[in-house]
N, C-alpha and C positions, 0 to 999 in steps of 0.2 A: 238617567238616560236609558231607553229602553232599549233592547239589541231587535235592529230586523229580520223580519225571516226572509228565507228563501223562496216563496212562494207569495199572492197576494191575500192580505191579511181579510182575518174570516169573524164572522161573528158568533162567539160559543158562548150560549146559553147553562148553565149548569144548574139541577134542580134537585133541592136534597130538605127532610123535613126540616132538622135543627143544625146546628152548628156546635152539639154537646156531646160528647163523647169521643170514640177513640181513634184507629186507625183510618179506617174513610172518611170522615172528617179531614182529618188532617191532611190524607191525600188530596183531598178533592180540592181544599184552599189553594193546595203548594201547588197543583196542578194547573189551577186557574191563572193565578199570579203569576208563575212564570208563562204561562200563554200569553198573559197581558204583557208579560216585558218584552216578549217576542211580537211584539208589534199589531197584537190582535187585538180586538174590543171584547170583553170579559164580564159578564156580568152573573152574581151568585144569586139565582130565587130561593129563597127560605121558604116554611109554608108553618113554621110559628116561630117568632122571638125570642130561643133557648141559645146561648152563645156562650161556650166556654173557652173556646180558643182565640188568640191573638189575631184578627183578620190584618191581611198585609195593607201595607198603607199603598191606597192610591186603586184598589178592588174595591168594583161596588157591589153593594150585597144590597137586594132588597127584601123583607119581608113581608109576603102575602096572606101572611095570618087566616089560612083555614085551617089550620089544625088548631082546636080548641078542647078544654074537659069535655064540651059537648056532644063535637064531635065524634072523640075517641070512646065517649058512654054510648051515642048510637050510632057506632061505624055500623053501615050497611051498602050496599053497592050501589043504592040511589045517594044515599054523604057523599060518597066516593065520586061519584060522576058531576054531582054538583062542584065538590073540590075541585074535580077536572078540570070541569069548565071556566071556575074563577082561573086557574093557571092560564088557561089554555089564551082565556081574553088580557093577560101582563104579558105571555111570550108572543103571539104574533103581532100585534103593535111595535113590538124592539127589532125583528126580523131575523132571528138568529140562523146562522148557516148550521149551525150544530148544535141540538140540543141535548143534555148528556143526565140522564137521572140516576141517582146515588140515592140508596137506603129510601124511599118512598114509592116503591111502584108500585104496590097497591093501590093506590093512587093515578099514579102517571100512566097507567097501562091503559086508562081508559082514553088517553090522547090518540089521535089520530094523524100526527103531526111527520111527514115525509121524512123526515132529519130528526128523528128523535133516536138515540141510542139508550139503555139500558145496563148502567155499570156494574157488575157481577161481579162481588170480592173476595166471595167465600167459596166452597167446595161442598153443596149440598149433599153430594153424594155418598161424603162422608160422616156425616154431622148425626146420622142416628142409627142406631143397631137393633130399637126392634122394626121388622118388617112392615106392619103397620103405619107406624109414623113414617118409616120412611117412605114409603108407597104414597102415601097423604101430602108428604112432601115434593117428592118427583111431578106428582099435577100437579100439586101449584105452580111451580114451574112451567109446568108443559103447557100450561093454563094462561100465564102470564106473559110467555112469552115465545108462544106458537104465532110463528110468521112473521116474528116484530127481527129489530137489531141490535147487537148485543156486543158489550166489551166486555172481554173475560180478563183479570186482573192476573194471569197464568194462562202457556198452552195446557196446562195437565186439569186446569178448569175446565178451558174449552172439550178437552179432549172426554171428560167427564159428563158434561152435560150432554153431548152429541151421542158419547157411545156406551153412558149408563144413565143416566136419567131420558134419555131417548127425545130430545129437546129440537123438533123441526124448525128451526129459527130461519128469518132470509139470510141471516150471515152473525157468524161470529166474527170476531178479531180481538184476537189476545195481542194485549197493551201490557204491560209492566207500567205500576206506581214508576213514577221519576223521580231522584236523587239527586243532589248536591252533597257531596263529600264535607266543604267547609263549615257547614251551621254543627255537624255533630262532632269535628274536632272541636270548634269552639265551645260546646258545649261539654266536651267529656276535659275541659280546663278548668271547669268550673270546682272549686273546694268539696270535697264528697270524704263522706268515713272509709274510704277504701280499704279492704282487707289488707294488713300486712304480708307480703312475701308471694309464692305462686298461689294459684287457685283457680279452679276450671269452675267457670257460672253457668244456671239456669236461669233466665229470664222468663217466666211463665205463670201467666195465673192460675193459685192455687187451685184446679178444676180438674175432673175427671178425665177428660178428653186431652189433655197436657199429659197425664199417663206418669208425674210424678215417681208412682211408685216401679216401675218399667227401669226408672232412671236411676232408682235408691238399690235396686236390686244389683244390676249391670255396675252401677259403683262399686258396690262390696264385695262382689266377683271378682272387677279390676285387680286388686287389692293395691291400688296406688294409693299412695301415703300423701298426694296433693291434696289440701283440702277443697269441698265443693260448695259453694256458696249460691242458697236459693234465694231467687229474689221475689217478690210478688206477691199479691194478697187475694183471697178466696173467702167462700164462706165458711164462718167458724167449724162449721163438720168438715167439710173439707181441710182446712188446716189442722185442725187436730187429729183427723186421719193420717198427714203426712208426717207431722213428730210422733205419732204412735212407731210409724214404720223404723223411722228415723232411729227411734227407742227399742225396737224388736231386732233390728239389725244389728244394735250395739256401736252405729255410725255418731253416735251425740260429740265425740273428740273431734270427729273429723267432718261433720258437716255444719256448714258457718248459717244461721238462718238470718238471712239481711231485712225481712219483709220488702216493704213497696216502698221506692223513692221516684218521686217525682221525675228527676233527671238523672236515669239511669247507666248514662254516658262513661261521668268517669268509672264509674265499677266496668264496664264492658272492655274500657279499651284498657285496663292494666291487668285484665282478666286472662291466663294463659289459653284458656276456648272457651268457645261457647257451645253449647249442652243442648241440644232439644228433642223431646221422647214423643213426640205427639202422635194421636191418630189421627189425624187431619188438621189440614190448615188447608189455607188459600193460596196465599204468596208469604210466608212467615216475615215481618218486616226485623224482627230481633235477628234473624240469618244474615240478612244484607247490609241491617244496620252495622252488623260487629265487624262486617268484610269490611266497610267504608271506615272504620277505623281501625282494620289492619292484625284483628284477632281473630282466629282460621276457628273453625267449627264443624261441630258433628251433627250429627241428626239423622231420626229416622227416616227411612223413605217413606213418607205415608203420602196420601193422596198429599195435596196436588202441587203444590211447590216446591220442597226441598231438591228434588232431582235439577231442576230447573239453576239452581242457586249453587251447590257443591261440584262446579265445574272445574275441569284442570286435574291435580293432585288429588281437591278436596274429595271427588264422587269415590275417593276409598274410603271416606269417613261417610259414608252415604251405606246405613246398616240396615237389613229387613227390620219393620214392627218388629214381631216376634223374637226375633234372632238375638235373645239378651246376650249369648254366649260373646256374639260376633259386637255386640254394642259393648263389654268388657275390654275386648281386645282392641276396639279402634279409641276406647280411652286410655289404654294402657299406650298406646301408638303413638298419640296425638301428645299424652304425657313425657314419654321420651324424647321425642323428636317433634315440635312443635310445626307446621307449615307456615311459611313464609307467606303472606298476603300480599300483591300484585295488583298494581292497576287491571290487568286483565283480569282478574276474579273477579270485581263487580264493575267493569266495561258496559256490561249491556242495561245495567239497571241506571245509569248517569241522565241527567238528564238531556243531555245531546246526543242520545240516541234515542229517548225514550220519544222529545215530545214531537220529531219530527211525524209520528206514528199518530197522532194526534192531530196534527197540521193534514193529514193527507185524507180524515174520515171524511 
C-alpha cells in the first residue's frame, strides 16, 4: 500500500552512472523508493548495467547503456555531449517534474533541461591539501555548475561551495539523505562476532583522510582502559601504516582490529560510541547511522557534517581537528558517562522530514 502525500504527486526522474558501489547509491535508491511510496511516479536512468545493490521491489530502473570501455577510453566533451543527448531523448519522452543527477555530471551537465538538479554529496573543499589540485578542483566545479541547480547533501556543503569554492549557482538547497530507524535495528539483530564487554568503535576506511592515526594518538592520551575496535579495510600501505602505529604506541592489548564486515550494524549498536577523526566528510552516514541505533558519538569537527549531526549534549563531543588534547578528554567523558540517545538526536535526518524537502523542489 503506498502512503499519500500531501501535495499532488510529481514525476522524479533520477539519473546516476551505475548502481555499484557505496553511500550515494544507496541513498539515491532508498530515496527513490520511498518517493514512489509516497505516491509519486519514480523512475532510476542508469547510463550502464553495473548493479550491486538490492533494487526495491516495484522501482523501475532503466538502463541507457552509454557508458561503455569505449566510451570511458575516449571520454571527451564531444562523448560527453553525445551521451547527453541519448539521455536527454529517454528523459523528455517520460516528462519528469524533477530530474535529479547523482555521481555522473560530467555528463549531465551538458543538459539543458529546466528541472534538472545536481546531487552534491561530498565536501570538495576539503578533499585536497596541495593548492594545485585543489584550485583545479574548485573549477571544475565553478565549471559544472555555474548557473545550473544544486542539492547539497549538508548546509556546511552548501555553505562551502558558496563561501570557499566560490560556486555562483541559481540556487542551492541543502536536503539531508533520509532515514528509517527500522531496517538498521533489524539489521544490527542479525548474528555478528561482536566484541565481548565495553568498547568504543571506528567505522572508517582504512585511508589517510579518516586521520586514523589522529584517533590512535588521542586514544593513548585518554589513557581509558575501554578497548577500541577498528573496523574497515584500506589499501595494504595504508593498513599496515595503522598497526605500525598501533605497535609504536604500545596499544596492541587494547585495540581490537575487526577489518571489514559486510553488515556492520550489530558491532555499532552494542558499541559504547562511535569514534570519528576525519578531515572531511560530507554528511558522515556512520554518525547518523549509530544515533538511529542509540549509540552517542564523537567526532571531529571537520568540514562539513559532523557540526550538523552532534546536536543537543552531543556538540560537546564535537572536538577541533587539531585539538588531540581536547579529542582525549571527550573520550575520557563519553567513557565515563556515556550520552543517552533520543529521538530528538536524529529527528531531522528521519525520513518524515527529510522527503517532504524533496516533494517541494
Amino acid at each position: 500500500m503506498s502512503q499519500s502525500t500531501t501535495i499532488a504527486p510529481k514525476r522524479f526522474a533520477f539519473v546516476i552512472e551505475d548502481l555499484y558501489g557505496g553511500g550515494a547509491q544507496k541513498s539515491l535508491l532508498y530515496t527513490a523508493d520511498q518517493l514512489r511510496q509516497r505516491g509519486h511516479v519514480v523512475k532510476v536512468f542508469t547510463l550502464r548495467e553495473r548493479i550491486e545493490h538490492r533494487l526495491p521491489e516495484g522501482l523501475e530502473v532503466e538502463n541507457l547503456a552509454v557508458v561503455s570501455r569505449f566510451t570511458k577510453a575516449t571520454s571527451t566533451v564531444l562523448t560527453e555531449k553525445w551521451q547527453a543527448a541519448r539521455i536527454r531523448r529517454a528523459l523528455v519522452p517520460w516528462r519528469p517534474d524533477v530530474v535529479i543527477s547523482c555521481s555522473c555530471d560530467k555528463i549531465t551537465r551538458h543538459l539543458d533541461l529546466p528541472n534538472l538538479y545536481f546531487w552534491i554529496k561530498s565536501d570538495v573543499s576539503a578533499k585536497f591539501s596541495d593548492p594545485r589540485q585543489r584550485e583545479r578542483a574548485f573549477e571544475k566545479v565553478r565549471r559544472f555548475y555555474h548557473g545550473r541547480q544544486v542539492i547539497a547533501v549538508s548546509q556546511g556543503v552548501k555553505e562551502n561551495l558558496e563561501g570557499v569554492v566560490g560556486l555562483e549557482a541559481e540556487k542551492i538547497v541543502p536536503i539531508y539523505n533520509p532515514y528509517e530507524r527500522e531496517p538498521f535495528v533489524a539489521m544490527a539483530d542479525e548474528p555478528a562476532p561482536v566484541p565481548e564487554g565495553d568498547y568504543l568503535l571506528c567505522v572508517a576506511a582504512i585511508e589517510p583522510r579518516k586521520r586514523h592515526d589522529r584517533l590512535l594518538r588521542a586514544y593513548a592520551k585518554s589513557g581509558i582502559t575501554t578497548p577500541l575496535a577498528i573496523m574497515g579495510k584500506g589499501k595494504p600501505e595504508h593498513e599496515e601504516e595503522v598497526r605500525r602505529q598501533i605497535a609504536s604506541l604500545g596499544l596492541e592489548d587494547r585495540v581490537v582490529w575487526l577489518g571489514y564486515h559486510h553488515n556492520p550494524y550489530p558491532f555499532i549498536r552494542h558499541a559504547k560510541a562511535m569514534v570519528l577523526t576525519s578531515d572531511a566528510e560530507g554528511l558522515p552516514r556512520v554518525l547518523i547511522e549509530s544515533l538511529l541505533l542509540h549509540t552517542p558519538v564523537i567526532s571531529t569537527d571537520c568540514p562539513s557534517g559532523p557540526r550538523e549531526i552532534l546536536v543537543h549534549e552531543l556538540a560537546d563531543f564535537l572536538v577541533a581537528p587539531d585539538d588531540e588534547d581536547g579529542l582525549a578528554e571527550a573520550l575520557r567523558r563519553m567513557d565515563q558517562a556515556p550520552v543517552t540517545i533520543k529521538p530528538r538526536h536524529y529527528q531531522q535526518f528521519l525520513k518524515e522530514t527529510v522527503l517532504p524537502q524533496f516533494e517541494a523542489l
